[in-house]
C-alpha positions as CSV (number, residue, x, y, z in Angstrom):
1,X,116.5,65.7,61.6
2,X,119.0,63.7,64.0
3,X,120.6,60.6,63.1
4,X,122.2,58.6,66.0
5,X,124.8,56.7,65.2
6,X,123.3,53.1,66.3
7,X,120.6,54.2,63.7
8,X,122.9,54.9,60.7
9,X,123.1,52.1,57.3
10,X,126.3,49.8,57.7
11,X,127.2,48.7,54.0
12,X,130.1,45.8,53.4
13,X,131.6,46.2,50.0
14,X,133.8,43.9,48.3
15,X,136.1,45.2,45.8
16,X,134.7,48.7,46.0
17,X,135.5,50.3,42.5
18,X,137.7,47.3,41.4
19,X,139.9,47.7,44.8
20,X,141.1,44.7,47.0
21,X,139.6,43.3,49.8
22,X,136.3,44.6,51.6
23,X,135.3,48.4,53.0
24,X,132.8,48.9,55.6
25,X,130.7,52.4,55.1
26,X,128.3,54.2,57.8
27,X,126.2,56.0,55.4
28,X,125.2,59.2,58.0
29,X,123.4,60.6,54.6
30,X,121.7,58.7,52.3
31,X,121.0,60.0,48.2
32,X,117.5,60.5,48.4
33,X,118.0,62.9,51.4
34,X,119.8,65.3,49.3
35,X,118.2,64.7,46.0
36,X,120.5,66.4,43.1
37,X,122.5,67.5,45.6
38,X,125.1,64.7,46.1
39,X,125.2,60.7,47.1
40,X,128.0,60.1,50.3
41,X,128.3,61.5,53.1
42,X,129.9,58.4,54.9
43,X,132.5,57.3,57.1
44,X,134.8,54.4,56.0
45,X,136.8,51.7,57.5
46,X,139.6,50.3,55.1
47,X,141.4,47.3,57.3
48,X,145.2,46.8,56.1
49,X,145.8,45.6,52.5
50,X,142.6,46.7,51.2
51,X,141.4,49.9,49.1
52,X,139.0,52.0,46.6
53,X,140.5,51.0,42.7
54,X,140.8,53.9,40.5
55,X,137.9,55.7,39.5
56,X,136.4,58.7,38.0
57,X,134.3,61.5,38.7
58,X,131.6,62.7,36.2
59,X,129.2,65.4,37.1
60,X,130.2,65.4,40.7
61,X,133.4,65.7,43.4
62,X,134.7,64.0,46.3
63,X,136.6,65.4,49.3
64,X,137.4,62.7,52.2
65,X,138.8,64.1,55.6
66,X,141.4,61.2,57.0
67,X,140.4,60.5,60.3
68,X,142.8,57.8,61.3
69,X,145.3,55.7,59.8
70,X,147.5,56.8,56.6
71,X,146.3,56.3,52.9
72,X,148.1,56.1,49.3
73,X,146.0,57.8,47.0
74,X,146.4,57.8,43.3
75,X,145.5,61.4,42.8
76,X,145.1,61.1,38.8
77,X,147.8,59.1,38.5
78,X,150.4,60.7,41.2
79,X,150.9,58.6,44.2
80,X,150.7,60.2,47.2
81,X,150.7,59.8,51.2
82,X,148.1,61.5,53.6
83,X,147.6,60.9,57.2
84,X,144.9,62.0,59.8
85,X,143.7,65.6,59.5
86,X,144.7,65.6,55.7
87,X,142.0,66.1,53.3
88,X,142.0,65.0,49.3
89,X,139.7,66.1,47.0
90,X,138.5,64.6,43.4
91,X,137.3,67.2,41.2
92,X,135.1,66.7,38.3
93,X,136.7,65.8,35.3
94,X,139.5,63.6,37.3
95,X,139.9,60.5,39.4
96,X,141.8,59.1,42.3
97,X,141.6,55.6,44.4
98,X,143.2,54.8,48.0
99,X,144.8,52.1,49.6
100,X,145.8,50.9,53.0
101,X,149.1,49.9,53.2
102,X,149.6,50.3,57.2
103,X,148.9,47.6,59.5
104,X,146.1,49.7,61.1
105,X,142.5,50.7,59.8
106,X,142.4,53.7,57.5
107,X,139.1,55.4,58.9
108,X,137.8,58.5,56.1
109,X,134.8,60.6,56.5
110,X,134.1,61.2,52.8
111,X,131.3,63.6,50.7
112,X,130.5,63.0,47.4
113,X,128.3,66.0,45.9
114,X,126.9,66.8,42.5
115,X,128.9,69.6,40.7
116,X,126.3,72.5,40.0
117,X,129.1,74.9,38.3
């Protein structure tokens, strides 16, 4: 399968997980084309000022890959600082949420997959 990008889903989301403001994703993967295998495989656009509240992760994990910008993630309740080329990752069990608080877009590719352990 190929998927060009002028063919991917867009999605707006307001308030994504109780955050501020509004987050674009380009869902390259959607959940029924990895059935029990995992639900994102998206890149996001978080414009200045907005973010992803805090959430957890049940049953699954999330690794995003910073592409551009700089993002404050609570990583289970540590705040912390990653730029582009940094990854984060949200085991099972734990959660994390991530702000913009630069004056440019905070651009993440980001993978949410079903823990199988």
């Amino acid at each position: 399968m190929i998927r060009k990008k002028e063919d991917i889903q867009v999605r707006k989301v307001q308030n994504a997980q109780g955050g501020e403001g509004e987050v674009t994703f380009y869902d390259w993967l959607l959940p029924e084309e990895a059935p029990g295998h995992g639900r994102v495989f998206s890149k996001l656009v978080i414009p200045p000022g907005c973010s992803i509240g805090y959430h957890e992760h049940e049953g699954e994990f999330e690794a995003y890959l910073v592409l551009e910008g700089e993002a404050t993630v609570n990583d289970n309740g540590r705040e912390i600082v990653i730029k582009a080329g940094d990854m984060h990752m949200c085991v099972n069990g734990e959660g994390h949420g991530t702000e913009n608080r630069s004056d440019k877009d905070l651009v993440l590719m980001a993978l949410i997959m079903n823990d199988l352990s």
